[in-house]
N, CA and C of each residue as an Amber inpcrd file, in Angstrom:
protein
   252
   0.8540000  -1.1690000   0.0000000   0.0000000   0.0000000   0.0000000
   0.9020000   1.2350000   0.0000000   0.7210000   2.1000000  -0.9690000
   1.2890000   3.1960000  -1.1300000   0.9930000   4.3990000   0.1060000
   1.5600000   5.3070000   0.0600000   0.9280000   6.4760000   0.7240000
  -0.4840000   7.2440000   0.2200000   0.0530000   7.3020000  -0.9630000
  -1.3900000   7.9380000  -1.7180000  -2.4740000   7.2090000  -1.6960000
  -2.1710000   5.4390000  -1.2600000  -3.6750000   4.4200000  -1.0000000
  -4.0250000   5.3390000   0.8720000  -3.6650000   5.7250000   1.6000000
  -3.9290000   6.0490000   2.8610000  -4.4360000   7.6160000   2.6270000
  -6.1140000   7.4370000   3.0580000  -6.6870000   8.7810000   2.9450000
  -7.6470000   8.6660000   4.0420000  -6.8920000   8.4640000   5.0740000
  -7.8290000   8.7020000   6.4600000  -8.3530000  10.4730000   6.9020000
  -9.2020000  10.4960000   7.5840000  -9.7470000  11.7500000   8.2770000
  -8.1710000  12.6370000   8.6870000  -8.5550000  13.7320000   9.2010000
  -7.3020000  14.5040000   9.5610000  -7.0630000  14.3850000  10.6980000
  -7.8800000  14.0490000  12.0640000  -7.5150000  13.7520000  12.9180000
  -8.3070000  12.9990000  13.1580000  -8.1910000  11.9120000  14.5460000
  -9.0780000  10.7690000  14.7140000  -8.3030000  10.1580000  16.2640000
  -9.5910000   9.4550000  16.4150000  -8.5570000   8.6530000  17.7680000
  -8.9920000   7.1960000  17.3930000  -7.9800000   6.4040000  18.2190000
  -7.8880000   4.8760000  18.2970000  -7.8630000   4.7080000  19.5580000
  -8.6640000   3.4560000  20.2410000  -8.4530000   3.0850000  21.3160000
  -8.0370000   1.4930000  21.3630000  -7.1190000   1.5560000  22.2070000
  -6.5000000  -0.2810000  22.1710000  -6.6320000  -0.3160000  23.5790000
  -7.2380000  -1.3600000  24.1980000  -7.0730000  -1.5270000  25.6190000
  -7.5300000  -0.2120000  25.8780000  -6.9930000   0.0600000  26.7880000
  -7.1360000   1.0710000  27.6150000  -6.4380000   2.6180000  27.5890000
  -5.6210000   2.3710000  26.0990000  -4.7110000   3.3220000  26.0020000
  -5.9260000   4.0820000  24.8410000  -5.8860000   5.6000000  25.0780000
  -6.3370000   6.8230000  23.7510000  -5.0300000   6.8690000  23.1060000
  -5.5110000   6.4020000  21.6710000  -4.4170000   7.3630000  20.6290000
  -4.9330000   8.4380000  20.0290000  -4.7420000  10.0060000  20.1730000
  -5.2410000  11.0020000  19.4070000  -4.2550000  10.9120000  18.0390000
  -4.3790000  10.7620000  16.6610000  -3.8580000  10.6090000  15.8090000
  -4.1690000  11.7140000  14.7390000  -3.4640000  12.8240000  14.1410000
  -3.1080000  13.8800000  13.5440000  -2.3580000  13.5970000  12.0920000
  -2.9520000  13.4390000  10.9890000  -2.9160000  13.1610000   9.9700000
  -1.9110000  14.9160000   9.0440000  -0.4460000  14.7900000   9.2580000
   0.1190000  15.7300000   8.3410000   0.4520000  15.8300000   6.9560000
   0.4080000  16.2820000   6.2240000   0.7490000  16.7050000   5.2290000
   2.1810000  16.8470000   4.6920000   2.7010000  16.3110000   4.2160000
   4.4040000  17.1130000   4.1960000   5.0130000  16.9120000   2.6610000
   4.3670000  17.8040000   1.6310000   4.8850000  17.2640000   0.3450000
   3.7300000  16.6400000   0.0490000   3.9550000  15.3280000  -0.6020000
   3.2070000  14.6240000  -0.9740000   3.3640000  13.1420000   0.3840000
   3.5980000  13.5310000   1.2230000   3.9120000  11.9090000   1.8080000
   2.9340000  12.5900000   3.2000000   2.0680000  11.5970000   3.7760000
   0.9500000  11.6150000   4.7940000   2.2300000  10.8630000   6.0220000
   2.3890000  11.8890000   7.1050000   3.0980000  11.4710000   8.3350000
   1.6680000  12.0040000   9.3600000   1.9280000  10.8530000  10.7210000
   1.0030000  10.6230000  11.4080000   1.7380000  11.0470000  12.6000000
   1.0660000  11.7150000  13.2470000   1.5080000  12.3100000  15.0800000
   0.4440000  11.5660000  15.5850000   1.3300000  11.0800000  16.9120000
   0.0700000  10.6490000  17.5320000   0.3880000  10.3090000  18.8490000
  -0.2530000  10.7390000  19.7220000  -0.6790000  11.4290000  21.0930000
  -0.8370000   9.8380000  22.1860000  -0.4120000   9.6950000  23.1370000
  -0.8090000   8.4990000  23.8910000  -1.0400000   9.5210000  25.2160000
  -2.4870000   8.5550000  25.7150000  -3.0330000   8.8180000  26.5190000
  -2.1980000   8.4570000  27.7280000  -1.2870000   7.1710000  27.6270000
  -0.6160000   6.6790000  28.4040000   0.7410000   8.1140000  29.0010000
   1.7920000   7.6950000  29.5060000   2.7350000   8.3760000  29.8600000
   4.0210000   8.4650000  28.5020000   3.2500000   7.8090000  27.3360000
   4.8380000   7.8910000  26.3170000   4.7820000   8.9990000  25.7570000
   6.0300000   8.9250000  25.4170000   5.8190000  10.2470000  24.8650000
   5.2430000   9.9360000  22.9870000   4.6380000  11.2140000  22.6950000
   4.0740000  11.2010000  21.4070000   4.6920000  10.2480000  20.1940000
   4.5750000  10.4010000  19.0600000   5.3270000   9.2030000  17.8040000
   5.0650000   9.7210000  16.7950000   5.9560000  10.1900000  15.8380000
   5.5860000  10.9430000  14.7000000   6.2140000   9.5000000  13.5690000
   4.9400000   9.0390000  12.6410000   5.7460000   8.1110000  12.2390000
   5.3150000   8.3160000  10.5790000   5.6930000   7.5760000   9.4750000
   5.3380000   7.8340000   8.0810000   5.6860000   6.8010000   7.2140000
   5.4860000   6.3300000   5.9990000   5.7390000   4.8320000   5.4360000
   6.7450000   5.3490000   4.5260000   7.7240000   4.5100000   4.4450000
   8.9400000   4.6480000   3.2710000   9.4020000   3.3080000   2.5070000
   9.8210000   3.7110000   1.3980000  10.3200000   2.2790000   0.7440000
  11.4170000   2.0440000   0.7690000  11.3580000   0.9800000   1.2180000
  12.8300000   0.3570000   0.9880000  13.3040000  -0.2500000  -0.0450000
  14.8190000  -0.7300000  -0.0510000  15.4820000  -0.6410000  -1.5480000
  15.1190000  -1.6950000  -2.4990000  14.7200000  -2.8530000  -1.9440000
  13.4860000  -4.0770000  -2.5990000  12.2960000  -3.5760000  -2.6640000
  12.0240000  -2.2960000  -2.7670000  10.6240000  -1.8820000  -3.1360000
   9.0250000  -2.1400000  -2.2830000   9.0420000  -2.6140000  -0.9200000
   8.4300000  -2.5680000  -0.1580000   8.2450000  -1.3970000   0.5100000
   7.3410000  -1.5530000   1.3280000   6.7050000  -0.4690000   2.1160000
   7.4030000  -0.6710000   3.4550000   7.3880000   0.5910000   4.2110000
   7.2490000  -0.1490000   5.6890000   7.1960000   1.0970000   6.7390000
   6.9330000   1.0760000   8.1570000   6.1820000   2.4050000   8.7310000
   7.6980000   2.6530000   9.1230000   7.9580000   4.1830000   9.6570000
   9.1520000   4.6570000  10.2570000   9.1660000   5.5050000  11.1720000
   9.7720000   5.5890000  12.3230000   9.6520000   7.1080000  12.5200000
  10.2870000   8.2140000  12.4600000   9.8630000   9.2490000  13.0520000
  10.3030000  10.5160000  12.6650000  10.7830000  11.0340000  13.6210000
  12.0660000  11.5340000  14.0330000  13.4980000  11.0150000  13.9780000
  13.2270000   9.6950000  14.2420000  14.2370000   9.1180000  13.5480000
  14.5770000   7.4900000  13.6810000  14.8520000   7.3220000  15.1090000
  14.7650000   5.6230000  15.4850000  14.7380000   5.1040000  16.9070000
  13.7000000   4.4700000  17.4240000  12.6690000   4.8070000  16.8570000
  11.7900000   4.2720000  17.7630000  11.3670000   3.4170000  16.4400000
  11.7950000   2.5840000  15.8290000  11.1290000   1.5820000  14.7320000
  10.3710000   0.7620000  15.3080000  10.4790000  -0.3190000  16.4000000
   9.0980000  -1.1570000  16.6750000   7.8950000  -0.3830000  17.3520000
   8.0920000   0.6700000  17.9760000   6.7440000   1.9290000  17.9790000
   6.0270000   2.1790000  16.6200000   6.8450000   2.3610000  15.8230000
   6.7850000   2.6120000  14.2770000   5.9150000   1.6830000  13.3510000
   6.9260000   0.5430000  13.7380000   6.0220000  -0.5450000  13.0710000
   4.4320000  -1.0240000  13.4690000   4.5050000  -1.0480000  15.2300000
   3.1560000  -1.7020000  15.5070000   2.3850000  -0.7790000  15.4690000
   2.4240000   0.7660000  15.4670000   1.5880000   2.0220000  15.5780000
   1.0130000   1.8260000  14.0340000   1.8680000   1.8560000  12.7090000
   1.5860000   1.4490000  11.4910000   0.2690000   0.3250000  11.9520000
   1.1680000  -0.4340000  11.6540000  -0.1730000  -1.8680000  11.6290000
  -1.2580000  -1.3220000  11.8940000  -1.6020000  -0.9700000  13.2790000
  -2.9160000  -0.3720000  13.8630000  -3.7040000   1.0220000  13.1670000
  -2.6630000   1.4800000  12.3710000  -3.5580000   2.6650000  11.4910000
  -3.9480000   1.8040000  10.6450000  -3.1960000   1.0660000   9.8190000
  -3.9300000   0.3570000   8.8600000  -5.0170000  -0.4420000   8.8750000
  -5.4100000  -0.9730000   9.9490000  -6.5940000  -1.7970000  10.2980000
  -7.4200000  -0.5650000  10.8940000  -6.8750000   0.5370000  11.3940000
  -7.9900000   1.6600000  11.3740000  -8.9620000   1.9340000  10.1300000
  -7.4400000   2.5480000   9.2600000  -8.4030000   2.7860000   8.1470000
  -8.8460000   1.3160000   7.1570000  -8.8610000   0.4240000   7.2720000
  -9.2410000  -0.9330000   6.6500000 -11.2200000  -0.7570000   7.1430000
 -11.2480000  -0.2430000   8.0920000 -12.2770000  -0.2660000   8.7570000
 -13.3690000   0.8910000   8.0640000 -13.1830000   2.1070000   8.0520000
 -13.2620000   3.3830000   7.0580000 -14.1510000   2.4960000   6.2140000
């Protein structure tokens, strides 16, 4: 799934368990990066999908470091918007 396949609302929340995600849909160019807010004590996650050099997709974040935040925060937008 490309970026341009992801055309969720501009902001939105997710709830997993017990945790609020407030999720903030940016703009930057042409590429959709996601902020997003935990209700919990973490701190926020700015994350966005990039390809890698075999031509796959995959979520990242913004500054790098936090990749398995990245990855499982991904997953869960995508079954957000799967839902849409």
């Amino acid at each position: 799934m490309a970026n341009a396949d992801l055309l969720p609302e501009d902001h939105f929340r997710i709830e997993v368990g017990k945790v609020v995600m407030h999720c903030e849909r940016l703009k930057i160019g042409s590429t959709d990066t996601y902020r997003i807010v935990f209700s919990s004590a973490r701190d926020p996650l700015v994350i966005t999908r990039a390809k890698a050099e075999d031509g796959s997709w995959f979520w990242t974040s913004i500054p790098e470091g936090r990749q398995k935040e990245a990855t499982g925060m991904g997953k869960i937008l995508e079954e957000h918007f799967l839902k849409m």
